[in-house]
N, C-alpha and C positions, 0 to 999 in steps of 0.2 A: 959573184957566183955564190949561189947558197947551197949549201947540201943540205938534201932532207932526207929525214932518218926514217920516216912514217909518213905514207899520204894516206888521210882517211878526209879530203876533202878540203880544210885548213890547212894542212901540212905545218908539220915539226920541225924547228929549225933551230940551228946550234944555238943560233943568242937566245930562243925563247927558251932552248935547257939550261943553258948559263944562267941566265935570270931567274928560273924558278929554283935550277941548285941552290944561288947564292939565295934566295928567297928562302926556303928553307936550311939552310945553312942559319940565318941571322937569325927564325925563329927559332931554332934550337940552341942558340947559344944564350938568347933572353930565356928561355925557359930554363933552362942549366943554371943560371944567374940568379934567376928567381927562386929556384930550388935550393941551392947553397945559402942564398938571403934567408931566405923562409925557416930552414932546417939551424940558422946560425945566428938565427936574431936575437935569441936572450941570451947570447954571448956579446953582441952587441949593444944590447940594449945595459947589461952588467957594467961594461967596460963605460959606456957613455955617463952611467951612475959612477961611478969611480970616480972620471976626471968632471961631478959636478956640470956636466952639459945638460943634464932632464932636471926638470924640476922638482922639488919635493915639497909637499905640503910642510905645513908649519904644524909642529905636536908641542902642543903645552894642554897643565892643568888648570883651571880656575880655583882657587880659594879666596873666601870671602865669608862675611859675616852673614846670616843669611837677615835678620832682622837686627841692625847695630844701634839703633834707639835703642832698643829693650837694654841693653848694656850700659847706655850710658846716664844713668839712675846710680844710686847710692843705696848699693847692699848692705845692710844691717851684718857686721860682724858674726862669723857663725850658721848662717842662715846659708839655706840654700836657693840656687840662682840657674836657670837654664839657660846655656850658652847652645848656639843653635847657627850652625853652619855647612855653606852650600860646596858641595866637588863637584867639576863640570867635567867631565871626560872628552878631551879634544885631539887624543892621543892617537886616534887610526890605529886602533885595536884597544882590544880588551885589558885593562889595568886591576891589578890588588893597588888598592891603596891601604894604610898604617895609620893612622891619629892616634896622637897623644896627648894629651889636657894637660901644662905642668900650672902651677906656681911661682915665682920667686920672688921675692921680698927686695926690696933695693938693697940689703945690708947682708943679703947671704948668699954665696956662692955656686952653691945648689940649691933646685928647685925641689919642689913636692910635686908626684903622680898625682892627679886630681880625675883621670878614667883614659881612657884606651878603647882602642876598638879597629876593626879593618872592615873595608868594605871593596865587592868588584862590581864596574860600571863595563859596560860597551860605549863604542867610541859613541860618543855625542850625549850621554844620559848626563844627567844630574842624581845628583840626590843631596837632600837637608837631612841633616844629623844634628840630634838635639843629644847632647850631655847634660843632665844633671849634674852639677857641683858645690860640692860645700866651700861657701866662701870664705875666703882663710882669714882670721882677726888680720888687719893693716896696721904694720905700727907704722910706717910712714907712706910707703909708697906700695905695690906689689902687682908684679907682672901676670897677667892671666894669657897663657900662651896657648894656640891651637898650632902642631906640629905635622905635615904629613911628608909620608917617605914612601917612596913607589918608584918602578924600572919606569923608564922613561929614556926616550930617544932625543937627544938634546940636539938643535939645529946645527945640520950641518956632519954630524955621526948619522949611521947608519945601523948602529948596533945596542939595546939598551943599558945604561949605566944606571947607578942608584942617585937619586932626584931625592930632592928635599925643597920644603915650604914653608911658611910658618905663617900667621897671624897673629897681635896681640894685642890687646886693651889695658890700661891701668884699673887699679882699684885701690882708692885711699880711704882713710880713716875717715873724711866725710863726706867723700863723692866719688863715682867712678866719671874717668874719664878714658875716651875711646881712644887711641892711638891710631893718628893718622899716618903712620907707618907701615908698610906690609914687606919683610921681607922675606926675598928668593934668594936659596941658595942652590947651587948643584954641585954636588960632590964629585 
């Protein structure tokens, strides 16, 4: 026995209201769902960053010598020498960087400033930076150092901390030689 609530030709009948209730019933609770998703997803998306589930690009700086031939010739004591290097910005945002040109002599402790200077890149630029420097008399050995210091987001942090670099080449009393060393540090 069915009961019907409406005959307009098909007639209405309890299952086909039960069926469209709960039909409407399950779209409104997907939409409710999607709403709460929608309106809470960079709470989620925060929390999944936290426990390291989303991926994060890799942020580092390039330093390098931009022409290291030219360097490794035998500077004439006294004279001056353009050292000329490249910053790659691969940081996913905008960076000040810092250089500093020092000095140091294998027998002294402290270096000599030899120039300075800052520059700001967007993520991906380069730029070459040439220093003029006077080359310092060698009495035996002497460090010609390229230094840079910039916020930087270190893999795995989420927040920037102070980042350091460094470059450097010999220069003796009668030859420079380029130092196939580069070190990083991060503070």
């Amino acid at each position: 026995m069915q009961l019907r609530i409406h005959d307009n030709g098909g007639g209405l009948t309890i299952t086909k209201l039960v069926k469209r209730f709960f039909g409407f019933l399950i779209v409104g609770v997907l939409l409710g769902l999607g709403c709460v998703v929608f309106l809470s997803r960079s709470a989620l998306a925060e929390q999944a960053d936290a426990w390291h589930l989303v991926p994060r690009p890799q942020r580092f700086t390039e330093l390098y010598f931009a022409d290291y031939l030219r360097l490794s010739t035998a500077p004439k004591p006294g004279s001056t020498q353009t050292v000329a290097f490249t910053v790659h910005n691969l940081e996913h945002r905008s960076t000040a960087y810092r250089y500093e040109l020092t000095s140091l002599a294998a027998d002294e402790q402290t270096g000599k400033t030899l120039g300075s200077g800052s520059i700001m890149l967007a993520h991906g630029q380069s730029k070459v930076t040439e220093q003029v420097i006077a080359v310092p008399s060698p009495r035996k050995r002497t460090l010609i150092k390229v230094s840079l210091s910039y916020e930087g987001i270190a893999f795995g942090d989420s927040r920037p901390t102070p980042q350091t670099q460094s470059i450097h080449y010999w220069v003796e009393a009668t030859r420079a030689v380029l130092s196939d060393k580069v070190h990083h540090a991060t503070k």
